[in-house]
mmJSON file of the N, C-alpha and C atoms, coordinates in Angstrom:
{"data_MODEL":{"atom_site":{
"group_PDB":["ATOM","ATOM","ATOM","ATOM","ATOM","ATOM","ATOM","ATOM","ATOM","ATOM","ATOM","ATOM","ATOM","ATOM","ATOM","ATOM","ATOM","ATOM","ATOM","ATOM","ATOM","ATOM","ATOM","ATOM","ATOM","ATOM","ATOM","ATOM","ATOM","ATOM","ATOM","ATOM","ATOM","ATOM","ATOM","ATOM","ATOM","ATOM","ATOM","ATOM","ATOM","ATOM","ATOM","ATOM","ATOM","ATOM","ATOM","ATOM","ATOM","ATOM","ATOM","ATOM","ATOM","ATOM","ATOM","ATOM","ATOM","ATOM","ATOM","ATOM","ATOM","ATOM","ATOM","ATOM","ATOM","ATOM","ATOM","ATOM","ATOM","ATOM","ATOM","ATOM","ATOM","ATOM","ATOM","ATOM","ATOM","ATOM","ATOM","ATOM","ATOM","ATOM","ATOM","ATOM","ATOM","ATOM","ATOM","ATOM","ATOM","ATOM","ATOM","ATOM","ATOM","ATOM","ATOM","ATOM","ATOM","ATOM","ATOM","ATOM","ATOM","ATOM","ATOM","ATOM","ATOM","ATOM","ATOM","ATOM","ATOM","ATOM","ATOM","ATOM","ATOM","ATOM","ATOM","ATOM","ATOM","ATOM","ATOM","ATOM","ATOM","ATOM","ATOM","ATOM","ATOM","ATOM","ATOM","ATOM","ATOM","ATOM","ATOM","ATOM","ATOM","ATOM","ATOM","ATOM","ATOM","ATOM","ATOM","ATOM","ATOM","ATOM","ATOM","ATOM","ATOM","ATOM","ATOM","ATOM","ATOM","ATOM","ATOM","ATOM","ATOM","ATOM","ATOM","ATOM","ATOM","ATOM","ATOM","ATOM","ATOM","ATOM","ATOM","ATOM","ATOM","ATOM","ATOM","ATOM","ATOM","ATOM","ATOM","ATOM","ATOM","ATOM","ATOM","ATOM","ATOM","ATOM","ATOM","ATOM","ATOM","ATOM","ATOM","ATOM","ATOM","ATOM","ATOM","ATOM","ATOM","ATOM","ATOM","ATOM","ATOM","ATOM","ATOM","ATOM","ATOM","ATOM","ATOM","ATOM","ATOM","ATOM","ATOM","ATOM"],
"id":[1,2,3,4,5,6,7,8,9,10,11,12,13,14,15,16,17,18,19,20,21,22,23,24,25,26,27,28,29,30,31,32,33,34,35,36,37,38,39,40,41,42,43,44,45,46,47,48,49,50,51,52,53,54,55,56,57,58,59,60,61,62,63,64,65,66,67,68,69,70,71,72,73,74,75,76,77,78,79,80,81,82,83,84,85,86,87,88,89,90,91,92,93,94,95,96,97,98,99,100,101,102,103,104,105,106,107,108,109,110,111,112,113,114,115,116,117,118,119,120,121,122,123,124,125,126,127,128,129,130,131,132,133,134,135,136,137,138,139,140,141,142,143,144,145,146,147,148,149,150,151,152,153,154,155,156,157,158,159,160,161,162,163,164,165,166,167,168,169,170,171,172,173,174,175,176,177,178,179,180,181,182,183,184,185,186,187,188,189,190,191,192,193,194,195,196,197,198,199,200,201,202,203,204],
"type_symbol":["N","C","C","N","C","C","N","C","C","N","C","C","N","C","C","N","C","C","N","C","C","N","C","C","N","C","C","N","C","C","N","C","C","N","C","C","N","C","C","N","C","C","N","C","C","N","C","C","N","C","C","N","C","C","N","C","C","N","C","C","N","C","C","N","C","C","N","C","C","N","C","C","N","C","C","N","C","C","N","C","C","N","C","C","N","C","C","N","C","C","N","C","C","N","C","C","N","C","C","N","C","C","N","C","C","N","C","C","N","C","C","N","C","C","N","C","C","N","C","C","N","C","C","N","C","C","N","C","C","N","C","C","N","C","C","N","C","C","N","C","C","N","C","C","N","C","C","N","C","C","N","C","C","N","C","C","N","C","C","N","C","C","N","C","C","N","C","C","N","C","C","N","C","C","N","C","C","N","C","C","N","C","C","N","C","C","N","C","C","N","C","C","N","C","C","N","C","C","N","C","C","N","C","C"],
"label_atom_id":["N","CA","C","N","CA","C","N","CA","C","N","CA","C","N","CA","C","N","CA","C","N","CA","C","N","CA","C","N","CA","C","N","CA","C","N","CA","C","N","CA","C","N","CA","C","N","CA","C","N","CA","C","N","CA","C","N","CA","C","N","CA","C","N","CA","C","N","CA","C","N","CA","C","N","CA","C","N","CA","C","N","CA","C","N","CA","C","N","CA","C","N","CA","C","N","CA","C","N","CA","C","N","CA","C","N","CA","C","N","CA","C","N","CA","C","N","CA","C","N","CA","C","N","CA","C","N","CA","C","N","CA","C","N","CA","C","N","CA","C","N","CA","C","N","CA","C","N","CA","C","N","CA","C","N","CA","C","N","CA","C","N","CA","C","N","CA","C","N","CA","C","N","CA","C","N","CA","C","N","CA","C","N","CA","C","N","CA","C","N","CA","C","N","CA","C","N","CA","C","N","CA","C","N","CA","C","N","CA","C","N","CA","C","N","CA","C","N","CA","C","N","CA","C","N","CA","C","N","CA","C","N","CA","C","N","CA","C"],
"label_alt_id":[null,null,null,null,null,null,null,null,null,null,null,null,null,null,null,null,null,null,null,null,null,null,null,null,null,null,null,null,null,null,null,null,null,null,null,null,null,null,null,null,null,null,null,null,null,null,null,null,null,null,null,null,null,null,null,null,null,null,null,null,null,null,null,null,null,null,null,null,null,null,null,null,null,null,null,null,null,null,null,null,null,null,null,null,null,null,null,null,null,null,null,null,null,null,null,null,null,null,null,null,null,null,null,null,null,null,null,null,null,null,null,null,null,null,null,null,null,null,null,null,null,null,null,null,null,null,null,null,null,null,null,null,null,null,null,null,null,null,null,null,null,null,null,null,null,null,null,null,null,null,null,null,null,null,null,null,null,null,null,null,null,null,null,null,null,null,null,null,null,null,null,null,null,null,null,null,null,null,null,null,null,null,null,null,null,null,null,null,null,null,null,null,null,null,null,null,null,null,null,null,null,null,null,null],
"label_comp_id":["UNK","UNK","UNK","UNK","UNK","UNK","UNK","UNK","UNK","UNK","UNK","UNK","UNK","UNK","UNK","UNK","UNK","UNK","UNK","UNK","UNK","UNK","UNK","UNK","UNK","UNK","UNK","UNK","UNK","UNK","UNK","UNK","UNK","UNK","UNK","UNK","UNK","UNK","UNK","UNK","UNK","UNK","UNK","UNK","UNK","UNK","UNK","UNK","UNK","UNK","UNK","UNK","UNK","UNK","UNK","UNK","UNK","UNK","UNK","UNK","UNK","UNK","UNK","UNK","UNK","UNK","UNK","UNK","UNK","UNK","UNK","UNK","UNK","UNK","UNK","UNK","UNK","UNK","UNK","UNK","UNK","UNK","UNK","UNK","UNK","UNK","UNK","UNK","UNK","UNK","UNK","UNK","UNK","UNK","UNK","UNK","UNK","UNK","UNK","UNK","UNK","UNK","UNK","UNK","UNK","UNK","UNK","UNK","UNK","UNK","UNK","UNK","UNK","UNK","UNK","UNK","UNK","UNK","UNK","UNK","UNK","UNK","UNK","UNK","UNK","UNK","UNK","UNK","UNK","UNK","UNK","UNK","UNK","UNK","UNK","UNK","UNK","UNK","UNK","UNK","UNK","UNK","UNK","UNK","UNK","UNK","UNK","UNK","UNK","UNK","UNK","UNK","UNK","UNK","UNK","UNK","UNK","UNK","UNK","UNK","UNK","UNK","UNK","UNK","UNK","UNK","UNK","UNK","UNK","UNK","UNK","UNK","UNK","UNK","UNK","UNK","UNK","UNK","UNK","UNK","UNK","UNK","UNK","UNK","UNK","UNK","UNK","UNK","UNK","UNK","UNK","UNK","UNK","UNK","UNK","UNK","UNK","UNK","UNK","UNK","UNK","UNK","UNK","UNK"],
"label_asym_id":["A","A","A","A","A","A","A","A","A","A","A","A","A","A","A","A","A","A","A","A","A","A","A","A","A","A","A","A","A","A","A","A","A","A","A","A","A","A","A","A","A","A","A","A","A","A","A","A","A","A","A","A","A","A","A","A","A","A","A","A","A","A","A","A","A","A","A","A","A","A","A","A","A","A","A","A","A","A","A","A","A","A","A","A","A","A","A","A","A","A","A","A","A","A","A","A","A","A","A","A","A","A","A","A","A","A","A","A","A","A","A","A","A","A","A","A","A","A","A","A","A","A","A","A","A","A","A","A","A","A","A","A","A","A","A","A","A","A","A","A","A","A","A","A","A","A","A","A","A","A","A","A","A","A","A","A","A","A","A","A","A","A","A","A","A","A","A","A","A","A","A","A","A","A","A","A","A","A","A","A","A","A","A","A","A","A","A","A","A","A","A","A","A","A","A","A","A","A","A","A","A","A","A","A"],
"label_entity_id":["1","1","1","1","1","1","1","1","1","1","1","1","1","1","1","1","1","1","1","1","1","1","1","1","1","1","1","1","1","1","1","1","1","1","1","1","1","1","1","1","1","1","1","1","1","1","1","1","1","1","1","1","1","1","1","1","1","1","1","1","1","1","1","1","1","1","1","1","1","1","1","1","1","1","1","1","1","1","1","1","1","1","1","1","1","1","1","1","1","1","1","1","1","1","1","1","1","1","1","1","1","1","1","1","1","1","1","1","1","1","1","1","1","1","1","1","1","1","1","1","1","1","1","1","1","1","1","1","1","1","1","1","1","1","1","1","1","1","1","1","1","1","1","1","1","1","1","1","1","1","1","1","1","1","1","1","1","1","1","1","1","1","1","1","1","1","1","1","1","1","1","1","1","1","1","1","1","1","1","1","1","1","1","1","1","1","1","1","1","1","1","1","1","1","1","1","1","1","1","1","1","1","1","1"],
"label_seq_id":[1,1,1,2,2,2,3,3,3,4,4,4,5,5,5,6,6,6,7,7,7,8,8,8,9,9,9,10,10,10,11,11,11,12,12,12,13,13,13,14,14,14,15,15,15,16,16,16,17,17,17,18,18,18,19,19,19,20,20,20,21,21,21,22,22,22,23,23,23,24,24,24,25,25,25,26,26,26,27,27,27,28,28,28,29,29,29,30,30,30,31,31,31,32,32,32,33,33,33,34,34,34,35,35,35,36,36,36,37,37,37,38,38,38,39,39,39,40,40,40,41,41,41,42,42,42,43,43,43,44,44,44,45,45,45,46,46,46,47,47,47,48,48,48,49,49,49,50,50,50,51,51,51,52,52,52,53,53,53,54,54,54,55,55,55,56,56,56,57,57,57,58,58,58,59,59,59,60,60,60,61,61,61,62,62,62,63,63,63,64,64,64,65,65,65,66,66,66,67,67,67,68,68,68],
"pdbx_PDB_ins_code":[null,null,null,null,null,null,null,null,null,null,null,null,null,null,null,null,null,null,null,null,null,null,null,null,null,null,null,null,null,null,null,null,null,null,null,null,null,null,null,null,null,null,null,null,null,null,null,null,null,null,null,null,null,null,null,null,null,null,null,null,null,null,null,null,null,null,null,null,null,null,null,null,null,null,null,null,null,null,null,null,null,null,null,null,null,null,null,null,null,null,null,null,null,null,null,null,null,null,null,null,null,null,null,null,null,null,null,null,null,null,null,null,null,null,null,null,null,null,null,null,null,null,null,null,null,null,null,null,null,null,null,null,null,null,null,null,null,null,null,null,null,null,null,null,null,null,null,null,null,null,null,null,null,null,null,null,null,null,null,null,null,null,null,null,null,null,null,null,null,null,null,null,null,null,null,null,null,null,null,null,null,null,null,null,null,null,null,null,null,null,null,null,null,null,null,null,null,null,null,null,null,null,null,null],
"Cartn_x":[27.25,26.163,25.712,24.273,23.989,23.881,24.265,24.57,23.46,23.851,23.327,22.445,21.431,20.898,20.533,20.984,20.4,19.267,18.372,17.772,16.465,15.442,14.572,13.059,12.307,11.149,9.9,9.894,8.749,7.383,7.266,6.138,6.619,5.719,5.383,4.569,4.163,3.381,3.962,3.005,3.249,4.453,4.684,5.639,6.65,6.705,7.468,7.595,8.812,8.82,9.603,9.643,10.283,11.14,12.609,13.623,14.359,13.906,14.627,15.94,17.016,18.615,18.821,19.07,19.759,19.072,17.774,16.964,16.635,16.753,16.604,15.771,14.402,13.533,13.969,14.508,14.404,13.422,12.39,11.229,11.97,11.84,12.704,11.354,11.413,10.465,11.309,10.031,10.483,9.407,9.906,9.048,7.622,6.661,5.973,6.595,7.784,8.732,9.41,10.052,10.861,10.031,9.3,7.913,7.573,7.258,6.909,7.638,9.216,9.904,10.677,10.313,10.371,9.807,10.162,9.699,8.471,7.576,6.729,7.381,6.458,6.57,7.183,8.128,8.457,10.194,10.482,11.463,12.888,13.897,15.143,16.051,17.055,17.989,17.811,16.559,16.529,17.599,17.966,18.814,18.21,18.819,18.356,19.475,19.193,20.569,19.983,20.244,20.011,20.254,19.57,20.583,19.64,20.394,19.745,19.887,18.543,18.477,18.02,19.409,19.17,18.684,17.504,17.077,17.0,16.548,16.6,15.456,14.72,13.908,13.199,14.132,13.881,15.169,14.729,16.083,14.976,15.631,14.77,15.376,15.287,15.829,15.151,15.346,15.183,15.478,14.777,15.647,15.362,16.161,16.222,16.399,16.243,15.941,17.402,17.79,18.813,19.18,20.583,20.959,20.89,20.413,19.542,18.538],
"Cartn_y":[9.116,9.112,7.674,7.42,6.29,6.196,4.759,5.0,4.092,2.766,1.656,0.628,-0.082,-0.872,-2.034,-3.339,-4.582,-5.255,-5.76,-6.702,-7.051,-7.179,-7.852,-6.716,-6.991,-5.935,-6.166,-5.315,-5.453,-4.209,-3.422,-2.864,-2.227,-1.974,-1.432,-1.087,0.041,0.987,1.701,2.36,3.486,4.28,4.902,5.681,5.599,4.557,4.064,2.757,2.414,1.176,1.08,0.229,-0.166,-1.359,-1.251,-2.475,-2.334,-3.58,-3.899,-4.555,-4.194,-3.957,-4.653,-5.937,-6.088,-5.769,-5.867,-5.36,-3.738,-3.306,-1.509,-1.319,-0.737,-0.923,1.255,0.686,1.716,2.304,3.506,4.16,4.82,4.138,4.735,5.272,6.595,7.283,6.319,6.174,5.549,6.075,6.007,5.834,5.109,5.459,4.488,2.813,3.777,2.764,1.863,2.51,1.684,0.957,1.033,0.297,-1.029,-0.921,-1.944,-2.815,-2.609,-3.624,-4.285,-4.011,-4.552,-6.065,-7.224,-8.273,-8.291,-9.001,-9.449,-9.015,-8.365,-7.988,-9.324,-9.617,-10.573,-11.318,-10.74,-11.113,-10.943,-11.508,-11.37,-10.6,-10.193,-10.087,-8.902,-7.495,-6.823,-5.95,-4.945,-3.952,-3.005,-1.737,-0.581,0.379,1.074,2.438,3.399,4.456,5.116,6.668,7.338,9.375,9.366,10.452,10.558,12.51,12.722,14.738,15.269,15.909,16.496,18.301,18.155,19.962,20.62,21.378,21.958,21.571,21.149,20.349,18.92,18.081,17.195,15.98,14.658,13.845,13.092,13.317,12.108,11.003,9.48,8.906,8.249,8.43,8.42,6.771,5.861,4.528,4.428,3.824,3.87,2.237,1.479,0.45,0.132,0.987,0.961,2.562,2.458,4.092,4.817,4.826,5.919,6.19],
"Cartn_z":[18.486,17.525,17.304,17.494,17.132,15.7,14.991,13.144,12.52,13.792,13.439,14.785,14.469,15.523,14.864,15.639,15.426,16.569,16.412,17.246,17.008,17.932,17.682,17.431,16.614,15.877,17.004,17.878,18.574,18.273,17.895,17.223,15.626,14.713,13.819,13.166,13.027,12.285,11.026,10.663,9.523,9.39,10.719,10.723,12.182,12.793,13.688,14.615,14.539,14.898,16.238,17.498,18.405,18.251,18.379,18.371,19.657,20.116,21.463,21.116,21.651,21.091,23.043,22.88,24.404,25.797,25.555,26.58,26.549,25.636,25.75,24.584,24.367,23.394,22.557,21.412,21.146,19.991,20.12,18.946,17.852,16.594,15.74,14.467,14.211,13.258,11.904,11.189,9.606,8.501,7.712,6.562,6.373,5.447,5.135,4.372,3.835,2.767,3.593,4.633,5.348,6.552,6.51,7.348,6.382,5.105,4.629,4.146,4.189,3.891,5.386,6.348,7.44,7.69,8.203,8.31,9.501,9.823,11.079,11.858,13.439,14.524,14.986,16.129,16.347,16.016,14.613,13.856,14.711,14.899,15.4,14.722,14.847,13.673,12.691,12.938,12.21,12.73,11.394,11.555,10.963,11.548,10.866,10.938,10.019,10.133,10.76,11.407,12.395,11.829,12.527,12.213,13.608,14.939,15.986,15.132,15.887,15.559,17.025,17.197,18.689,18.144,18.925,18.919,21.075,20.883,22.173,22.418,22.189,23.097,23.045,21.768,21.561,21.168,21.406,20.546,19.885,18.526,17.673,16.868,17.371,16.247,14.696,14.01,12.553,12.252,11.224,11.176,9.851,9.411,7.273,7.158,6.022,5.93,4.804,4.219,3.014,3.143,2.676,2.872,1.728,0.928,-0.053,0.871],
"occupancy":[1.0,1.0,1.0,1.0,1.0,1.0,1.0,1.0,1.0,1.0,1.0,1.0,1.0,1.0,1.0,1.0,1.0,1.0,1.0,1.0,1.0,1.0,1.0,1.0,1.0,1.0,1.0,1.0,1.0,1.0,1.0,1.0,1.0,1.0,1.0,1.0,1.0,1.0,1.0,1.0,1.0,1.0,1.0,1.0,1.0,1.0,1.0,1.0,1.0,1.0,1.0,1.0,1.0,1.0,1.0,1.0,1.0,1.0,1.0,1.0,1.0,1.0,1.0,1.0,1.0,1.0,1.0,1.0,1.0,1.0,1.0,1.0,1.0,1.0,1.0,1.0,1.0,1.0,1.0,1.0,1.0,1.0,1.0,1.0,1.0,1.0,1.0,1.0,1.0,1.0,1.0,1.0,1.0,1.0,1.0,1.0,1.0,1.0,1.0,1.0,1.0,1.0,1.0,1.0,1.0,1.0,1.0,1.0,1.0,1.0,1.0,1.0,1.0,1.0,1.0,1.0,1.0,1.0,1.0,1.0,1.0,1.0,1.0,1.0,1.0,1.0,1.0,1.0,1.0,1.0,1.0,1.0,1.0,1.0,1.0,1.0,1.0,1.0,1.0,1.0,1.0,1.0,1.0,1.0,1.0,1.0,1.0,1.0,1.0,1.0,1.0,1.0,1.0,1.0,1.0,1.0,1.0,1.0,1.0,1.0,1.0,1.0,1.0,1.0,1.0,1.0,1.0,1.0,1.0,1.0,1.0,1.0,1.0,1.0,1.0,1.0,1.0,1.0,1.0,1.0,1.0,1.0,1.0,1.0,1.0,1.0,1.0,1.0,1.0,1.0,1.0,1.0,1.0,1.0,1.0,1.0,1.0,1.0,1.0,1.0,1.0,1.0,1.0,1.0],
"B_iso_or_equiv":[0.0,0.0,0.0,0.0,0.0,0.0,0.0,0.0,0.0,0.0,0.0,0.0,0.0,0.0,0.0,0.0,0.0,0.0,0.0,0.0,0.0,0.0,0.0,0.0,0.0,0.0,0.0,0.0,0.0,0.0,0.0,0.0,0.0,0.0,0.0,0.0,0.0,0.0,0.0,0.0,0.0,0.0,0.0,0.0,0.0,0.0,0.0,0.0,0.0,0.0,0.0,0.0,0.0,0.0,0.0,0.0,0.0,0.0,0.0,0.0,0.0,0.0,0.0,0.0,0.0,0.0,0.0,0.0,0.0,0.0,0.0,0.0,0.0,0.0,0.0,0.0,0.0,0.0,0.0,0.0,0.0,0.0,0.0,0.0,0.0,0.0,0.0,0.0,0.0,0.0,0.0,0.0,0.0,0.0,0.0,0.0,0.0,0.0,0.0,0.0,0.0,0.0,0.0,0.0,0.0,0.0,0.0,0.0,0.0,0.0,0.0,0.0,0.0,0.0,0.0,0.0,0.0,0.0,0.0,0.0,0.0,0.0,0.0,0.0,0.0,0.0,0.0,0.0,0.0,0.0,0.0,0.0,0.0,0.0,0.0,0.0,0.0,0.0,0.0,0.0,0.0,0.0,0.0,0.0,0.0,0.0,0.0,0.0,0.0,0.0,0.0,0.0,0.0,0.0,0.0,0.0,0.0,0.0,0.0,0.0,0.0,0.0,0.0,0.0,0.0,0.0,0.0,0.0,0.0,0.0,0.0,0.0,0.0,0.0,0.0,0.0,0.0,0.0,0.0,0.0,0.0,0.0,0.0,0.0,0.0,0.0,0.0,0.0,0.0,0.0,0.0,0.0,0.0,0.0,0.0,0.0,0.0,0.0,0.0,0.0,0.0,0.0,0.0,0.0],
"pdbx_formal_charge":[null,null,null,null,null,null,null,null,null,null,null,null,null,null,null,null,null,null,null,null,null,null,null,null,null,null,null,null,null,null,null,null,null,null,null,null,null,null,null,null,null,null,null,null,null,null,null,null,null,null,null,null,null,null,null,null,null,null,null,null,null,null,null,null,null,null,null,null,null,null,null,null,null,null,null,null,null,null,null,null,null,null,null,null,null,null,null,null,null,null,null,null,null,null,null,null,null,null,null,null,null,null,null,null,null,null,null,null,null,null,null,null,null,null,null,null,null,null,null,null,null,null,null,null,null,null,null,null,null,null,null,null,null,null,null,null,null,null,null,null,null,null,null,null,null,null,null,null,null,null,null,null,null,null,null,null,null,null,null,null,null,null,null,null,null,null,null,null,null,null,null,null,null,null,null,null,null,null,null,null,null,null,null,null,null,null,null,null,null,null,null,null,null,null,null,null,null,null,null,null,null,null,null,null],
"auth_seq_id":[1,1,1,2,2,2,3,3,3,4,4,4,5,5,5,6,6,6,7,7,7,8,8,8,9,9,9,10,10,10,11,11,11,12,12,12,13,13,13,14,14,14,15,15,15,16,16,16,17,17,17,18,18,18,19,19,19,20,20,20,21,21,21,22,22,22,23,23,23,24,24,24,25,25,25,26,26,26,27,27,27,28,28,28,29,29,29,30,30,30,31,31,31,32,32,32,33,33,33,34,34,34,35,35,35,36,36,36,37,37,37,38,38,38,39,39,39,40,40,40,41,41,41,42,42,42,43,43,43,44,44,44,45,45,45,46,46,46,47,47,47,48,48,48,49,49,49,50,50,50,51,51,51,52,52,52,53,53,53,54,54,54,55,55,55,56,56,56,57,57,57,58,58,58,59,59,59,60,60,60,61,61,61,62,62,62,63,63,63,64,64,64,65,65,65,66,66,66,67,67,67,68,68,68],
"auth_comp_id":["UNK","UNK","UNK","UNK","UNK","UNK","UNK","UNK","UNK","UNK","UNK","UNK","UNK","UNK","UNK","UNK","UNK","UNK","UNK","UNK","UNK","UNK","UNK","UNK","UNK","UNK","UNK","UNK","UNK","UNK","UNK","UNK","UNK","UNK","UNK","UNK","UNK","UNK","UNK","UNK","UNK","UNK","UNK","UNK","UNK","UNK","UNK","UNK","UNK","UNK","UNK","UNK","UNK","UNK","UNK","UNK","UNK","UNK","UNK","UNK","UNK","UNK","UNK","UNK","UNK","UNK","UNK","UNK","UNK","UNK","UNK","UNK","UNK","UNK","UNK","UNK","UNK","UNK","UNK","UNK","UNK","UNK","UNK","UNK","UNK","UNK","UNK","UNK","UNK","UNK","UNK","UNK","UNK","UNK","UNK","UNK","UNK","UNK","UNK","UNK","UNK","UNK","UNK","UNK","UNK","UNK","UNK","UNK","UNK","UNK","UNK","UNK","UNK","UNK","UNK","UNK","UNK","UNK","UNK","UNK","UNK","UNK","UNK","UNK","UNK","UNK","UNK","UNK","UNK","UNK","UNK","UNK","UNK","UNK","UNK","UNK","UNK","UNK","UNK","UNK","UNK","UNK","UNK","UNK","UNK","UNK","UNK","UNK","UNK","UNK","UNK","UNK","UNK","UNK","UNK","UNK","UNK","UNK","UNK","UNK","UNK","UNK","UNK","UNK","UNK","UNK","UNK","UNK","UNK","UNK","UNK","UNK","UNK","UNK","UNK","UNK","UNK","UNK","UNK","UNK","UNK","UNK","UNK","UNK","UNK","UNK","UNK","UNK","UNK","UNK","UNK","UNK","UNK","UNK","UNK","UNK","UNK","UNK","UNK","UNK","UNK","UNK","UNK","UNK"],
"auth_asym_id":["A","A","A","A","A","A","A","A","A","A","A","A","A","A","A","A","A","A","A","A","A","A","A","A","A","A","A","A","A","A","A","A","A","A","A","A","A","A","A","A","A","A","A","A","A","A","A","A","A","A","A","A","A","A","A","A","A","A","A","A","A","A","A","A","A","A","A","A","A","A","A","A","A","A","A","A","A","A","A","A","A","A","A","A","A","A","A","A","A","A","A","A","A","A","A","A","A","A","A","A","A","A","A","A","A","A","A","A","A","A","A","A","A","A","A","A","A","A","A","A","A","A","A","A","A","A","A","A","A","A","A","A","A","A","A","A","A","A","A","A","A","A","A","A","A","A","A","A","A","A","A","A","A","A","A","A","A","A","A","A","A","A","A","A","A","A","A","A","A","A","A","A","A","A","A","A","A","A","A","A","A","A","A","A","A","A","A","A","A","A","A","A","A","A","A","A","A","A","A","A","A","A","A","A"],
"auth_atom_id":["N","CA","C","N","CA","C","N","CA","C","N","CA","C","N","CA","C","N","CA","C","N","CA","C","N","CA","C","N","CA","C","N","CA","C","N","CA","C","N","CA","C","N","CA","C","N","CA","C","N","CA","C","N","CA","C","N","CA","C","N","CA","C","N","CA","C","N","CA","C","N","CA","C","N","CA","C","N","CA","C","N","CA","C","N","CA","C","N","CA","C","N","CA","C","N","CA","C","N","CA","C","N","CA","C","N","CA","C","N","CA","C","N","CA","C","N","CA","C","N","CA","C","N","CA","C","N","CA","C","N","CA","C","N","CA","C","N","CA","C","N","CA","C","N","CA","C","N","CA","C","N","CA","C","N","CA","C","N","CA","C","N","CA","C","N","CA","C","N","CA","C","N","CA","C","N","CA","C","N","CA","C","N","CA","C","N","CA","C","N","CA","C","N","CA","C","N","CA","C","N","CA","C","N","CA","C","N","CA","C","N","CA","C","N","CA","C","N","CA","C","N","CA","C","N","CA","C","N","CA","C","N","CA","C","N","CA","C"],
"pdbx_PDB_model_num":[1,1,1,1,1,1,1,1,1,1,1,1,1,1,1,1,1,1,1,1,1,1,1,1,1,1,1,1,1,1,1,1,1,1,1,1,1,1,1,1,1,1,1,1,1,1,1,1,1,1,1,1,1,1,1,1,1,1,1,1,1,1,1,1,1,1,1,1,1,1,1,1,1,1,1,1,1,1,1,1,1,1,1,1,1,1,1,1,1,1,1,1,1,1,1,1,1,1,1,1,1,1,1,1,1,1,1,1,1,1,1,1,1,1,1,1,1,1,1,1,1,1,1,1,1,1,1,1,1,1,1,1,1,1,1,1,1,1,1,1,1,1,1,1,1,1,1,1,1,1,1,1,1,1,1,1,1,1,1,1,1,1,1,1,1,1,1,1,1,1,1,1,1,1,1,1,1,1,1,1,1,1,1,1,1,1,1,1,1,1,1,1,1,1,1,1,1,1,1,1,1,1,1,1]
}}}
């Protein structure tokens, strides 16, 4: 299970952001909330907490900014 991801903020929008983790860019669905407390595209060092949701015909990862 992925829980947690650190690295660098390469897109963000409204409701999803891309963090490249070591060369591997991963799309994580967020919040409007957790979108806006995100730093500049660009930034090093972000983290996010993670929930992956496997369905039968999909994997989705989820990214939260604080765990409330």
């Amino acid at each position: 299970m992925i829980v947690q991801l650190t690295g660098t903020l390469v897109e963000l929008t409204a409701s999803h952001v891309v963090l490249d983790v070591g060369g591997v860019g991963y799309e994580l669905g967020v919040s409007a909330v957790t979108a806006g407390s995100l730093p500049e595209v660009g930034t090093p060092g972000v983290t996010l907490l993670a929930r992956l949701i496997v369905r039968e015909d999909s994997m989705t990862l989820f990214g939260f900014s604080t765990r409330e």
